[in-house]
Each structure stands twice: as structure tokens, then as C-alpha cells.
C-alpha positions as CSV (number, residue, x, y, z in Angstrom):
1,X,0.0,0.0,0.0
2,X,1.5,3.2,-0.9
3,X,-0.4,5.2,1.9
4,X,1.5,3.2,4.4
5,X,5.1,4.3,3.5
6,X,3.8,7.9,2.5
7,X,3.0,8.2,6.6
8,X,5.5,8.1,9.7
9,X,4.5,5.6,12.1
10,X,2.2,7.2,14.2
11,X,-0.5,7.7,12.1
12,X,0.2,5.2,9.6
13,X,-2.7,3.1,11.0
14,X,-5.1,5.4,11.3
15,X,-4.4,5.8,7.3
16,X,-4.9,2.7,6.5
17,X,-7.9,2.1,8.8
18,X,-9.5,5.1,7.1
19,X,-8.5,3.9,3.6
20,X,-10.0,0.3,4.4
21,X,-13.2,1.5,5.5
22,X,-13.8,4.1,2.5
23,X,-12.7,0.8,-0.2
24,X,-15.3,-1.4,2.2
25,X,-18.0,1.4,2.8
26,X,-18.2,3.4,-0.4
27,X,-19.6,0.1,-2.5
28,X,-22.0,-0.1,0.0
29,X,-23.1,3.7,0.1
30,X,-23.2,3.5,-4.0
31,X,-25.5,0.2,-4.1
32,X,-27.7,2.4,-1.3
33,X,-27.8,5.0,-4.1
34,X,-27.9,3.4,-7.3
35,X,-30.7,0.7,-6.3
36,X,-33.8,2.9,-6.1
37,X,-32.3,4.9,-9.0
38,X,-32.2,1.4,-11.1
39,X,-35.6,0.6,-10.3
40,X,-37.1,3.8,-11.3
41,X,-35.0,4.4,-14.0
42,X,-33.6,0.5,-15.0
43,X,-29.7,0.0,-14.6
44,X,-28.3,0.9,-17.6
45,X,-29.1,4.9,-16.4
46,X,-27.6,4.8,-13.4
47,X,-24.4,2.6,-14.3
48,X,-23.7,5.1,-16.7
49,X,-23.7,8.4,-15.2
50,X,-21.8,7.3,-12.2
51,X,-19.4,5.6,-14.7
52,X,-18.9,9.2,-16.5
53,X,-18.9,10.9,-12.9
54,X,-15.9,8.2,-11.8
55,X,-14.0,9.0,-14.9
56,X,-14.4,13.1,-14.4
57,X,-13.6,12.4,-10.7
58,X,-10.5,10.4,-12.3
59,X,-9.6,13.0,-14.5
60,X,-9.7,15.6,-11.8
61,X,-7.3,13.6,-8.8
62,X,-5.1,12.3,-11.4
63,X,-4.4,16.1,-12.9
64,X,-3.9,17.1,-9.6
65,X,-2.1,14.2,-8.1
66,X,0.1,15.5,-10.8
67,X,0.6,19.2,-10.3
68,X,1.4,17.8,-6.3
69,X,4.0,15.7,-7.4
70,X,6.0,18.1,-9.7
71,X,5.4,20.6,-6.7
72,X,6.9,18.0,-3.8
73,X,9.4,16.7,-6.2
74,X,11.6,20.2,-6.7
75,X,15.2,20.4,-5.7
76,X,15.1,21.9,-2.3
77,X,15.5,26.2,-2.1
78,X,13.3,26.5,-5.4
79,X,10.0,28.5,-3.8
């Protein structure tokens, strides 16, 4: 797991705790969500808009994850 080395020791568990429960509890809170929608609506609906949201959501981290990297990843003295 990457977030366990990017943490010192003391919270370190307490980051992966919280990164368990969100990978455990966000199916759950999206099958809460997308079943009435895929009775009212039938599945195909539903799926698809949250598969577009995921991939704008994607889009969004990954640009940033991106911009934070170049940012922590500069020689030290450059502000």
C-alpha cells in the first residue's frame, strides 16, 4: 500500500484504517444509491452516469495528483 510508507509511524494506522473503511463502505453507500435509481429508472441509467462521474472524478485527482508531485518533487530552495 503506498499510503503506508507515505506516513511516519504514528498515524500510519489510522491511514490505512480510514483507507479500508472508505474501499469497504463506499460500495456499499453506492448500491444504497444506485438501487432505487435502477428501479425507477432501470440499470443501464444509473451505471452510466456514475461511470462518467468516476472518470471526471479520475480526470480531476489524477491532474492534480500531478501538479502535487512536480510541486513536492523540486530540488530543495526553489519556492
Amino acid at each position: 500500500m503506498a499510503e503506508s510508507s507515505a506516513f511516519g509511524g504514528i498515524v500510519r494506522g489510522r491511514v490505512i484504517g480510514i483507507s479500508t473503511g472508505m474501499a469497504i463502505g463506499f460500495p456499499a453507500f453506492g448500491a444504497v444509491i444506485l438501487g432505487p435509481l435502477g428501479d425507477k429508472f432501470g440499470v443501464q441509467t444509473p451505471v452510466a452516469v456514475g461511470a462518467v462521474v468516476g472518470l471526471i472524478a479520475w480526470a480531476w485527482i489524477a491532474r492534480r495528483l500531478s501538479r502535487q508531485t512536480a510541486i513536492l518533487e523540486r530540488p530543495p530552495g526553489l519556492d
